[in-house]
Backbone bond lengths (Angstrom), bond angles and torsions (degrees), N, CA, C in turn:
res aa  C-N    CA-C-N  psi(-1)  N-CA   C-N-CA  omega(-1)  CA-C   N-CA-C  phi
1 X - - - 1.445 - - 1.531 110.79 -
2 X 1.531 117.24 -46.07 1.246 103.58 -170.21 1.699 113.61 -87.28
3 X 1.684 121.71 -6.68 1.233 111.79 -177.45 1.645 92.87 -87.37
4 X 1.530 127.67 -12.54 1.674 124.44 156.51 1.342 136.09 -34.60
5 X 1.832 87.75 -49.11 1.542 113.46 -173.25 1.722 88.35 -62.12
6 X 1.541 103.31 -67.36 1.575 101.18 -145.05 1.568 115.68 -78.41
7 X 1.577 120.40 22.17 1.263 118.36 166.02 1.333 90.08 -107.29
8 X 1.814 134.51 -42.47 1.412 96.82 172.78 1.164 131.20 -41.58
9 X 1.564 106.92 -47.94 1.477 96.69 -156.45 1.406 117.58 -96.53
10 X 1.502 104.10 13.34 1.882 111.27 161.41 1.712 88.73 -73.86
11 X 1.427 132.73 -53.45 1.361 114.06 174.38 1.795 143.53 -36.63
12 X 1.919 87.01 -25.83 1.346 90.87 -177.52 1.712 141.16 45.62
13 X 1.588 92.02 41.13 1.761 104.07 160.36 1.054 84.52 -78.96
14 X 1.889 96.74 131.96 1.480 96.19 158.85 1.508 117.93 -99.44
15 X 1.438 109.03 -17.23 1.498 99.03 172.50 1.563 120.72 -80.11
16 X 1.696 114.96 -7.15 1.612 100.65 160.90 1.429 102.37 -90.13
17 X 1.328 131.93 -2.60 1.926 109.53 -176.89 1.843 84.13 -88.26
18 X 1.249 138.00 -37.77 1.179 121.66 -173.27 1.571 104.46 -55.41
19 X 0.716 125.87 -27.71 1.962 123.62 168.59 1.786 125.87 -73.85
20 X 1.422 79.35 9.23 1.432 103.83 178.96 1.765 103.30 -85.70
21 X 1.285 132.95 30.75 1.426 135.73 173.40 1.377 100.50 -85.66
22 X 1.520 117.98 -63.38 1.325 119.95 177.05 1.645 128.91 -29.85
23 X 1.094 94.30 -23.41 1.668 105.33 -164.97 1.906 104.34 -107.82
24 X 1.251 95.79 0.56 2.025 101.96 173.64 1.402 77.93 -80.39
25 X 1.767 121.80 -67.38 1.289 113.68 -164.76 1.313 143.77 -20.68
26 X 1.512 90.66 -48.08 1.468 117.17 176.35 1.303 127.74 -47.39
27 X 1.919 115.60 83.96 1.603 97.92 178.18 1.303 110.85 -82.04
28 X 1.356 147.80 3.57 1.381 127.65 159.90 1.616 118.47 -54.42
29 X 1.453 104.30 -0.88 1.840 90.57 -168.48 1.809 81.87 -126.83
30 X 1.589 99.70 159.97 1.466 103.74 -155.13 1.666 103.01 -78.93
31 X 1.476 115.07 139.60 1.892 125.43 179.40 1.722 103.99 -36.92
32 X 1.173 112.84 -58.30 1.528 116.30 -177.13 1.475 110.06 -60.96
33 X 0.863 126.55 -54.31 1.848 114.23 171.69 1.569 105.71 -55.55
34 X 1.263 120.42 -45.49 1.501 117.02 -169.40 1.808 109.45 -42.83
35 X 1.602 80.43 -65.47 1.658 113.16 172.65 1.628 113.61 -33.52
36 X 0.924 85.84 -81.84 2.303 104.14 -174.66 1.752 88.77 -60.09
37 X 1.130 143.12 13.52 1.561 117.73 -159.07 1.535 90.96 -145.36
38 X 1.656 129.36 -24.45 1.489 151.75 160.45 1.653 96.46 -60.95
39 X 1.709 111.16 -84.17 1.383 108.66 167.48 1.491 136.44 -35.06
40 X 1.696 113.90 -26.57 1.155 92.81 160.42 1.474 132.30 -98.56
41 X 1.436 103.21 -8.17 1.607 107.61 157.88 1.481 129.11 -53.66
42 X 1.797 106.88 -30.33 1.199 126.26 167.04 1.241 122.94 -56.10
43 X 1.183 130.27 -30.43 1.397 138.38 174.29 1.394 107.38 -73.00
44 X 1.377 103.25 -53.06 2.026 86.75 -170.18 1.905 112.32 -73.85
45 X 1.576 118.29 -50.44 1.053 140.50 -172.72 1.491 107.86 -113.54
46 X 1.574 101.47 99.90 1.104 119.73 170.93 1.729 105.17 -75.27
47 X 1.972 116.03 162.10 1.013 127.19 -138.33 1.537 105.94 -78.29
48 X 1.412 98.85 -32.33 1.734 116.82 -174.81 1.559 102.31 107.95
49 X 1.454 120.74 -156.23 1.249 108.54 -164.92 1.709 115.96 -106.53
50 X 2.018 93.16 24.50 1.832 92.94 -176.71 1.505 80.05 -144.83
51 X 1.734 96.66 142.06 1.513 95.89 163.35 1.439 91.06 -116.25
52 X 1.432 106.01 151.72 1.402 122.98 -158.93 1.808 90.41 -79.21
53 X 1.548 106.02 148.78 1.812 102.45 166.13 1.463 107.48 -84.21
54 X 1.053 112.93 14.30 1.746 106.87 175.94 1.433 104.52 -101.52
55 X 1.192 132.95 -16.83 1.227 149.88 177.03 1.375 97.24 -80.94
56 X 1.497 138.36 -75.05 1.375 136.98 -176.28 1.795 104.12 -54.10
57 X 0.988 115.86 -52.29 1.375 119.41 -170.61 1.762 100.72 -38.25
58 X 1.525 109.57 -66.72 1.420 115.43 -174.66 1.522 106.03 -57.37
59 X 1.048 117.42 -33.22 1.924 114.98 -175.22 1.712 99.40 -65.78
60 X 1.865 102.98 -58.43 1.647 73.92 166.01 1.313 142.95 -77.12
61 X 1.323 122.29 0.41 1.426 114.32 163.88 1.516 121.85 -66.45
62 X 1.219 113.76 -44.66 1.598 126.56 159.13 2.198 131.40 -58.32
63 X 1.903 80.47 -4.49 1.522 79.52 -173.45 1.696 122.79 -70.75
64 X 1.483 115.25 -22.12 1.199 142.35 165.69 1.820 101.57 -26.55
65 X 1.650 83.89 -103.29 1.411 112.90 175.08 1.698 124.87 -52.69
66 X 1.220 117.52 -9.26 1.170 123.74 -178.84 1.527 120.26 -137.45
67 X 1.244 118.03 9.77 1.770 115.51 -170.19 1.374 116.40 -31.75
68 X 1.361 115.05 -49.07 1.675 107.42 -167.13 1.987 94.75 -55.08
69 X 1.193 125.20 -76.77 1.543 136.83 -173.12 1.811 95.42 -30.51
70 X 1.592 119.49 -74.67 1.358 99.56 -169.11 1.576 132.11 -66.44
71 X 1.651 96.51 -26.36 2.021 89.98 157.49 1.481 101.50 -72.30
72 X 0.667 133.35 -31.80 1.884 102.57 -179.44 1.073 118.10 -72.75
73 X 1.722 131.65 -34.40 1.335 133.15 160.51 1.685 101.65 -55.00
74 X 0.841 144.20 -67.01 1.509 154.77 -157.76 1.737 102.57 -54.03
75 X 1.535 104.64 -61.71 1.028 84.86 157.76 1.759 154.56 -98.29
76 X 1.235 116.66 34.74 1.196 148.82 -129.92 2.147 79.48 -127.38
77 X 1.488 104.11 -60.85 1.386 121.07 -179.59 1.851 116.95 -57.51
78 X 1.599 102.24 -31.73 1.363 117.55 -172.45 1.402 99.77 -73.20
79 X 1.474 133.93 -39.19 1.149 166.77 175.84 1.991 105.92 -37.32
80 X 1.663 75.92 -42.04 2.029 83.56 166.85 1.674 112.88 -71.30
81 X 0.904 100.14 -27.65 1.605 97.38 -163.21 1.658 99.11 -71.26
82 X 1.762 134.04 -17.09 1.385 126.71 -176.10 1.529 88.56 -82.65
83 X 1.231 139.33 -73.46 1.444 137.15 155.19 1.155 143.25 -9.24
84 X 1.231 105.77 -37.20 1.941 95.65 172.32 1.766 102.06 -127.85
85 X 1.446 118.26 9.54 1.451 109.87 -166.00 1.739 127.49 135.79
86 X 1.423 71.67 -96.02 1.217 116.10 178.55 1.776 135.65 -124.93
87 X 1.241 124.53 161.77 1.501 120.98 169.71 1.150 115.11 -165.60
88 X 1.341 112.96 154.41 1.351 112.36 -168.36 1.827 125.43 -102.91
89 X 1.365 121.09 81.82 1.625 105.26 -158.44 1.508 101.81 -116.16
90 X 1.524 101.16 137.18 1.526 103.98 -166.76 2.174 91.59 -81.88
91 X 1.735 90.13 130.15 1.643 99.34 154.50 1.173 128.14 -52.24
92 X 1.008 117.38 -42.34 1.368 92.55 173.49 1.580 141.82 -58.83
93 X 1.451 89.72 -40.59 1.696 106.50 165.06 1.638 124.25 -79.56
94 X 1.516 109.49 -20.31 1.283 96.96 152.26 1.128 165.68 -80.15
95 X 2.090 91.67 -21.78 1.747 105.06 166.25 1.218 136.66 -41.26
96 X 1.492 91.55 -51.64 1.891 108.64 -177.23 1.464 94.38 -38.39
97 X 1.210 125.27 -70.71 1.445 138.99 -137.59 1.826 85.93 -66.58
98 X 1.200 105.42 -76.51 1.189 120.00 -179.92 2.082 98.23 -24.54
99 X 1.240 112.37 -71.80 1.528 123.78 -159.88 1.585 92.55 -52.31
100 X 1.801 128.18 -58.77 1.381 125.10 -160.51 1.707 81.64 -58.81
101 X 1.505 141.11 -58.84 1.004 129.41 -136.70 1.517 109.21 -71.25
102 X 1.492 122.29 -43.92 1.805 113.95 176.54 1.498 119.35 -79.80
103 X 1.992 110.77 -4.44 1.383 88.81 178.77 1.723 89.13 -102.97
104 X 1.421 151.18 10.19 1.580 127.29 140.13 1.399 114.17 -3.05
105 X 1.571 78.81 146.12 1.680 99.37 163.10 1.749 114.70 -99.70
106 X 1.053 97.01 -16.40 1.772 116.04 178.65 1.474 114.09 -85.92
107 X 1.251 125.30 112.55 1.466 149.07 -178.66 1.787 101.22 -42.33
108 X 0.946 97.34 -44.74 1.583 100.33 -168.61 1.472 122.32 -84.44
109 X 1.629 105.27 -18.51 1.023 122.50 177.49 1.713 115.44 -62.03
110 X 1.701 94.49 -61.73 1.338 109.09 162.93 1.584 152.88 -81.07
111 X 1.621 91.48 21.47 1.470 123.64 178.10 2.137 89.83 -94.42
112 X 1.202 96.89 -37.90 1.408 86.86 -160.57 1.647 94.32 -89.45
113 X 1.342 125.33 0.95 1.616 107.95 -169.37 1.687 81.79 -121.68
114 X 0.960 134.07 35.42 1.733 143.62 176.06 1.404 105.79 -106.77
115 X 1.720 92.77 -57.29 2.088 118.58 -166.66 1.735 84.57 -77.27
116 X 1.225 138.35 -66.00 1.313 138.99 168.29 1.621 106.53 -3.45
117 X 1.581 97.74 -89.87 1.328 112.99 -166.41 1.918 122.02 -73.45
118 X 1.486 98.11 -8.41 1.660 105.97 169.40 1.872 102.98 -100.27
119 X 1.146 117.48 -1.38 1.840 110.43 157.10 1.691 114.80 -89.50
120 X 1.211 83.11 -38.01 1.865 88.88 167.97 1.670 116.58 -65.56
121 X 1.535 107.31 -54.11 1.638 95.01 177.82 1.431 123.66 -67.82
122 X 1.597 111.35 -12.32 1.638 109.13 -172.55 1.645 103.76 -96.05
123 X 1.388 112.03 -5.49 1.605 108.77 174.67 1.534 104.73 -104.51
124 X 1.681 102.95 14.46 1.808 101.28 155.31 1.710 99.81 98.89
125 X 1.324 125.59 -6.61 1.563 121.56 -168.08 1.609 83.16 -83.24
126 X 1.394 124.25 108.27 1.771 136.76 -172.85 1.329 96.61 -88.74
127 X 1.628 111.18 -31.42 1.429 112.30 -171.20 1.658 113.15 -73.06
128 X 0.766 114.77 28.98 1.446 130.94 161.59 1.100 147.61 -115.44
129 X 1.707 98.61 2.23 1.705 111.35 -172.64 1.798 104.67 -93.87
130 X 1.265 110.89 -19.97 1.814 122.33 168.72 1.487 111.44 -90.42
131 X 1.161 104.33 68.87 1.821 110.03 145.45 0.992 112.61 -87.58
């Protein structure tokens, strides 16, 4: 599976790695590949202007055990919204991420749930300034 991933995505379709949601889902394959392998899809092919709640849902189930990986994906996704406009991310599923990410003890953690939550407040989502 994963030498699959990485000849697709040396190919770089980006509209088949964007179909790459299904496969975060996937807990038979290990959180850290999902994670590091989501994030790097994140870099080339940004999300568009909806992130799916099946996508947030799994980030917060993984936010526990993995915070540094899903704030960097999370905010990696916010990252679309300077790029295409706009985006659409439901609050509810984003706080958590957002909240584990600025109260870290890890510098880097909370660089990325800072840049996160200051692309969200400057594209007007206010409902984000009460964590």
């Amino acid at each position: 599976m994963f030498a699959f991933f990485d000849w697709r995505f040396e190919v770089g379709e980006i509209e088949e790695l964007r179909g790459f949601t299904f496969w975060l889902e996937a807990e038979c394959l290990d959180p850290d590949w999902r994670l590091d392998a989501y994030a790097k899809i994140l870099d080339i092919s940004q999300t568009g202007d909806r992130v799916h709640s099946s996508v947030l849902t799994v980030l917060n189930e993984m936010l526990e055990s993995h915070t540094e990986k899903v704030v960097e994906c999370f905010a990696k996704m916010t990252d679309a919204i300077d790029k295409n406009g706009s985006i659409y991310i439901r609050t509810d599923k984003a706080k958590p991420i957002l909240k584990a990410g600025l109260n870290s003890e890890d510098e880097s953690v909370r660089e990325n749930a800072e840049r996160a939550r200051e692309t969200l407040l400057n594209a007007g989502r206010y409902n984000f300034l009460d964590l």
